[in-house]
C-alpha positions in Angstrom: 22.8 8.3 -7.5 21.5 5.2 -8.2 23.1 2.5 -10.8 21.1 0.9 -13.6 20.8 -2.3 -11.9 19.1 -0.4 -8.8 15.6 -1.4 -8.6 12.9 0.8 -8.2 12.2 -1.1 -4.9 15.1 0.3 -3.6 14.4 3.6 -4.4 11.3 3.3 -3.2 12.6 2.5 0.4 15.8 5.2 -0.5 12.2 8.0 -0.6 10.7 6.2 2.5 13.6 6.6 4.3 14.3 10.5 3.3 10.8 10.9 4.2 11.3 9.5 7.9 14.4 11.6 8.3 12.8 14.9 7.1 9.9 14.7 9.2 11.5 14.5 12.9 14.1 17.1 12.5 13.1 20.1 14.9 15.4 23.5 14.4 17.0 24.2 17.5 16.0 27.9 18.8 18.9 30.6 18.6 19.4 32.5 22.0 22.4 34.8 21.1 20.1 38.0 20.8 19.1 37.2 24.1 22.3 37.6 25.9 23.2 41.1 27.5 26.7 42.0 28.9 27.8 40.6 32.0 27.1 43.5 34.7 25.0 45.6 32.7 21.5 46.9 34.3 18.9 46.6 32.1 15.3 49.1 32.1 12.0 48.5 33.3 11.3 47.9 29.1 14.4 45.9 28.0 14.0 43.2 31.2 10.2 43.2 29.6 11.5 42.7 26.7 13.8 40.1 27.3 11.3 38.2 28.8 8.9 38.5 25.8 11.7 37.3 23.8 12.3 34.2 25.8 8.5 33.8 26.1 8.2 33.7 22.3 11.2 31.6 21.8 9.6 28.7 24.3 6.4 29.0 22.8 7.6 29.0 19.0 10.3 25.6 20.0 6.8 23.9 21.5 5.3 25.0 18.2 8.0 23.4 16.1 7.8 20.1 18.3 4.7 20.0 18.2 4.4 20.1 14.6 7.4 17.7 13.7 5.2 15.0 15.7 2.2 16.1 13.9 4.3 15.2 10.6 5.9 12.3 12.4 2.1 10.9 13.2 1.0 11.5 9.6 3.9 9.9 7.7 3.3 7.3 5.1 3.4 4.0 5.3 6.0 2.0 2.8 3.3 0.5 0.8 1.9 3.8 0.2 4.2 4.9 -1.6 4.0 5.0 -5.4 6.4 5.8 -8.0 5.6 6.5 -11.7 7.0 8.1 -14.6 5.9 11.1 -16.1 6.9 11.0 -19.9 5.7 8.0 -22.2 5.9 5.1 -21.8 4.3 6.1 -18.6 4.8 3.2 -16.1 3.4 3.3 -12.4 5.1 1.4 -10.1 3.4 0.1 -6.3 2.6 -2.9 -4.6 -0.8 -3.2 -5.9 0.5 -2.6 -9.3 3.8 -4.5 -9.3 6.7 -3.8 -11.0 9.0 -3.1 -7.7 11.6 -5.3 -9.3 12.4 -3.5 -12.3 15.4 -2.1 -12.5 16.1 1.0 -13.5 17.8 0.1 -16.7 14.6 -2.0 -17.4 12.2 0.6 -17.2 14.4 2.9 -19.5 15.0 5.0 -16.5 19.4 5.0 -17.1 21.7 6.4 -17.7 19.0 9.2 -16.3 15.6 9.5 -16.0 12.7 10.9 -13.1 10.9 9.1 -11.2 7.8 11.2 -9.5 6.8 10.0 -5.8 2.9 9.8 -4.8 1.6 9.5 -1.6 -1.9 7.1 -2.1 -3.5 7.3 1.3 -6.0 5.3 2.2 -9.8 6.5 1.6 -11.7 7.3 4.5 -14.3 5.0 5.8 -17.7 6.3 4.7 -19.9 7.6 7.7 -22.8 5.1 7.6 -26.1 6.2 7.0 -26.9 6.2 11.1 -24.2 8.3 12.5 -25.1 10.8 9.3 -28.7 10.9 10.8 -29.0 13.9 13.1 -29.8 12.8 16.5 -33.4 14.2 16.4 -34.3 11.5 14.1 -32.9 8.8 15.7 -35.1 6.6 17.4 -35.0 6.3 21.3 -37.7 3.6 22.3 -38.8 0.4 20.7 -41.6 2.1 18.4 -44.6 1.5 20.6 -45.7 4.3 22.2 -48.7 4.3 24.9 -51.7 6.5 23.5 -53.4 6.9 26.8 -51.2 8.5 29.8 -54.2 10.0 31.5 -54.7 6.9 33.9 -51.4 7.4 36.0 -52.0 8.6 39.0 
């Protein structure tokens, strides 16, 4: 837990850093039903599916990889992060909005309190009125166009 003199700075970068942790951890696949007694001669249909087993259990781990850097590559920035309370007085507290040096006994928030943790991503830049325009109506040439193309030989 935190103390009363904790700021909410700190428990800002306490989130951050739970966050980071969370997001890289990959489960490490289980082979034990995959293993068959030394010396023992295994069918057509179990060596089959054996190897479908294995098969699934590569392609799930490449799944679960892949998806931890998918996390990894969408996780927030610090200064992203926002924390506010949710009962009155309600206080937000960012680095637009200020405030990260409160302490947790300032903001009313000990001997207990909660503290709920946004995410505030960044809008998306607007697609421009040019690349909206399908490419049909777009322009090619500089706007002259020669009326008479019966004189080429």
């Amino acid at each position: 837990g935190f103390t009363q003199s904790a700021t909410i700075r700190e428990v800002r970068e306490f989130c951050f850093d739970q966050l980071q942790q969370t997001r890289v951890q990959v489960p490490e696949a289980d082979d034990a039903d995959l293993e068959f007694p030394e010396g023992r001669q295994l069918t057509e249909e179990q060596q089959a599916l054996r190897e479908a087993r294995v098969r699934h259990r590569e392609q799930t781990q490449r799944l679960r990889e892949e998806a931890a850097r998918s996390r990894q590559s969408q996780a927030p920035e610090l200064g992203e992060l926002v924390l506010r309370t949710n009962v009155p007085p309600r206080a937000t507290f960012s680095e637009e909005q200020g405030g990260l040096d409160t302490t947790l006994g300032q903001a009313g928030l000990a001997p207990s309190g909660t503290l709920v943790l946004d995410i505030r991503r960044a809008a998306p830049a607007p697609a421009t009125a040019e690349a909206a325009r399908p490419a049909s109506d777009v322009s090619m040439g500089s706007g002259e166009e020669d009326e008479d193309d019966s004189d080429d030989p």
